[in-house]
N, C-alpha and C positions, 0 to 999 in steps of 0.2 A: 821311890818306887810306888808305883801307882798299885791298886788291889784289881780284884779281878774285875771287879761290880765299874768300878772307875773305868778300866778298860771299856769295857764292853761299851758302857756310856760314850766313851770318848772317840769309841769304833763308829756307835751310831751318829754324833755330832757330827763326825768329817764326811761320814754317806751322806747327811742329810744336806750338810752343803756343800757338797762336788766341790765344785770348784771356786766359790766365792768364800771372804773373809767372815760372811754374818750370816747367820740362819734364824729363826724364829720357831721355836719348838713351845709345845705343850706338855704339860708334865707328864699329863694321862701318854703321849705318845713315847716320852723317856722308858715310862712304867714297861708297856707292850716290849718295846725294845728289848727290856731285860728280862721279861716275864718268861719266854720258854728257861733258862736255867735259873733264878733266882726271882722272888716276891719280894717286892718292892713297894714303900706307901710313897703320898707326896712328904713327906720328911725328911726321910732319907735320901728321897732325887735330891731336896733342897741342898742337903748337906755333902752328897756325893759332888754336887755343882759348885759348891762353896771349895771344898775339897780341890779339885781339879783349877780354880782360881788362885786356890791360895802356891798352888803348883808355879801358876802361871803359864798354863794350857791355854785358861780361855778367860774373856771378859763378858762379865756375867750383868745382865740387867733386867732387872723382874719389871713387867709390863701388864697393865689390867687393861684388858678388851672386852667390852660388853660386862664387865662383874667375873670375865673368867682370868686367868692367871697365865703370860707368857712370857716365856724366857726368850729374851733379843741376845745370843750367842756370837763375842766374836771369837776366832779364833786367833791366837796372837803365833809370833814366830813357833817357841819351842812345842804348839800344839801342830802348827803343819811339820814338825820336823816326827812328829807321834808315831806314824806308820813305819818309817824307814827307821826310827829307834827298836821298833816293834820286830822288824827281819834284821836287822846288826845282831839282835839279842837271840834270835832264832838262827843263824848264820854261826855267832861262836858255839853256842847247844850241839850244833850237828861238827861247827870243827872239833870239840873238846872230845867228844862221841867217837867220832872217825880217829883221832887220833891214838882214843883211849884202844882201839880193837886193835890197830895197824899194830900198837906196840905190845897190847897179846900174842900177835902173831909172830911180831919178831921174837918174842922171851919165849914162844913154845917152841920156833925154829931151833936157835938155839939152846935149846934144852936139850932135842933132837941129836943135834950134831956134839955138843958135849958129851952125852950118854953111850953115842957111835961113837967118839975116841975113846972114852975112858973104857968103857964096861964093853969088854970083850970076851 
């Protein structure tokens, strides 16, 4: 089960590359990524990335350009499979929900109609 921070990463990984297997990201742009709900240094990208690796989401290789630091991302199968894991899980949330009310309603019906035969 991945954390929130990992999600969120893993949300931006796959926008970042649409539709191809490999993208090229910078950590300062991981950072931004997370920054409106969590603060984030380059450590913790590192080890969120490591993280998500060790999952087997993504293949991870650190790359030096000019003296700065980039991450060459691919994503491997069970990371394209992320999204659609993402609404299966969101999908049972709302069946388990829907089913939880439907079956308040039927025990208050019948509460109803119990109370109308007996207590008269």
């Amino acid at each position: 089960m991945l954390s929130k921070k990992e999600k969120l990463i893993m949300q931006y990984i796959l926008n970042v590359s649409a539709s191809k297997d490999t993208c090229l990201l910078l950590p300062i742009d991981v950072q931004h990524a997370v920054e409106p709900k969590y603060t984030i240094n380059q450590i913790e990208v590192q080890a969120i990335l490591d993280g998500l690796v060790q999952e087997n989401y993504i293949s991870l290789v650190n790359s030096d350009k000019n003296g700065e630091l980039i991450y060459c991302v691919t994503i491997l199968p069970k990371g394209k499979a992320f999204i659609r894991e993402q609404k299966d899980i969101k999908k049972s949330w709302s069946t388990a929900i829907i089913r939880t009310v439907l079956l308040a309603i039927l025990s208050f019906v019948i509460g109803l109609i119990l109370r109308a035969i007996f207590i008269k």
